[in-house]
N, C-alpha and C positions, 0 to 999 in steps of 0.2 A: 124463134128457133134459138137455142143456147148457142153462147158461142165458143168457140174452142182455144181459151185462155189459159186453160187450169197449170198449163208448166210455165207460159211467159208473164201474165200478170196477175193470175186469179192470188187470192187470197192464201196465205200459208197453210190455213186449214184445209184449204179445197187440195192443192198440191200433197200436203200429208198425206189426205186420206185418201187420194188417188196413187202414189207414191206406196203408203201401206195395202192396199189391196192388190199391187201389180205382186211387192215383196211376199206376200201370204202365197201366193201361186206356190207351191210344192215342187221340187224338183223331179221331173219326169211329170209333170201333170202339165194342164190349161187349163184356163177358165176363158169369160167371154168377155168382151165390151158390156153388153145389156150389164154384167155381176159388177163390170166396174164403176157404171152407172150407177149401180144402186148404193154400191158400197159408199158411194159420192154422196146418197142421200136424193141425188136424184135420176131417181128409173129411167124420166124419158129422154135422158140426154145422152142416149149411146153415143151419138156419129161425134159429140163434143169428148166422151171419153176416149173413142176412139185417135179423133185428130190431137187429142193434147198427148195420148200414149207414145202416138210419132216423132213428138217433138221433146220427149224425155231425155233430156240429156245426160245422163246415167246410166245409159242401158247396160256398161258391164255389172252397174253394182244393183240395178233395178232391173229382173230381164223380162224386159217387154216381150220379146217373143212366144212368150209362154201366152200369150193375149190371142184368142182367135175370133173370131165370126160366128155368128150365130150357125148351131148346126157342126163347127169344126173347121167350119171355111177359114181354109189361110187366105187373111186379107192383110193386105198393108204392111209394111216393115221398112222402116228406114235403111236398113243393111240389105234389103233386096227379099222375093220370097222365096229364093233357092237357100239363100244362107240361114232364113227363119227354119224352111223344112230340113236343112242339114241338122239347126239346131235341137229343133225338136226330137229329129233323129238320132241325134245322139242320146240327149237325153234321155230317150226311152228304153235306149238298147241299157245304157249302163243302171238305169233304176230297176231295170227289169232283171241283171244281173245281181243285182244287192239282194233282190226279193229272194233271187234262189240261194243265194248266201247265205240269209237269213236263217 
């Protein structure tokens, strides 16, 4: 089983490119664990992307909350999962406001 180092001592590569794929996440969007996995290079290590996302210590400048569960499932969030669905919530309202602005 991988284990879930990539923020405390994995490799700087590993950390970038985990790091870089939270940041890709688009404002008003999500993606999953499993994308983060992969983006990592490796597919099968979700539950490792997932526990190393928790332990991101950057979350204003890297927002993890954008990060969800297979399917949408809100799982996990260091800051609680009312504060993740608050966030998300915003999020969406105001991206969805830009679209019609557009």
């Amino acid at each position: 089983m991988p284990s879930a180092r990539i923020f405390r001592s994995a490799p700087p590569t590993e950390r970038a490119a985990l790091s870089s794929a939270i940041g890709a996440v688009e404002f008003g969007t999500t993606s999953t664990y499993g994308a983060l996995a992969a983006h990592t290079g490796n597919a099968s290590s979700v539950r490792a992307a997932g526990a190393a996302t928790g332990r991101n210590p950057w979350s204003i400048v890297i927002p993890c909350h954008r990060i969800v569960g297979g399917g949408g499932a809100l799982t996990g969030y260091a800051g609680g999962l009312e504060r993740k669905r608050a966030l998300l919530a915003h999020e969406d309202k105001v991206a969805a406001s830009l679209r019609r602005a557009a």
